[in-house]
C-alpha positions, 0 to 999 in steps of 0.5 A: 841102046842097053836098057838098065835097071836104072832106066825102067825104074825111072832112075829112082823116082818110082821110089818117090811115088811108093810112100805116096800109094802106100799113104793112100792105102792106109786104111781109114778111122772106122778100120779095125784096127784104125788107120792100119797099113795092111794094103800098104804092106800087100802093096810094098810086098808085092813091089818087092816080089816084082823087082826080085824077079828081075835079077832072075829074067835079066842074064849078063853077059860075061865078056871078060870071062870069055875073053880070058878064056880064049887068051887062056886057050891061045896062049896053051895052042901057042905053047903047044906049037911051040913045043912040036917045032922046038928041036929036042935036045939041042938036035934037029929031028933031021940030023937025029934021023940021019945019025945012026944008033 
């Protein structure tokens, strides 16, 4: 089964969650200056930090590139055996042998 990053945030429904932890951590009236948001912006800041890690821990595989550089590397292996059973010139490396000079 692959694991997406649709599936471990929830297919955005934590996103639906962060506005309501962010309300509930502004501060209250009697704050300086009241009402602020500073644990709220510490909160969002370190969600961000989190979810931007991940793009350096979750590596995709390049499947396409692999497979096109195999066909690369078997259609080069092809034109070279082409080349060494092609006969030169028109003449079998046989006949060139047994032709003198």
């Amino acid at each position: 089964m692959r694991v997406s990053l649709s599936r471990i945030l929830g297919c955005g429904q934590c996103y639906l969650h962060i506005p309501t932890a962010e309300s509930a951590l502004r501060a209250g009236p009697d704050a300086n200056p009241p009402l602020n948001m500073r644990k709220a912006l510490i909160f969002h800041g370190v969600i961000i930090c989190a979810v931007s890690l991940l793009v350096f821990a979750l590596k995709g595989k390049q499947n396409r590139r692999e497979r096109d550089e195999m066909e690369v590397g078997r259609a080069e292996l092809d034109q070279t055996s082409m080349e060494v059973f092609t006969p030169r010139d028109g003449v079998e490396d046989s006949k060139r042998l047994s032709t003198p000079g």
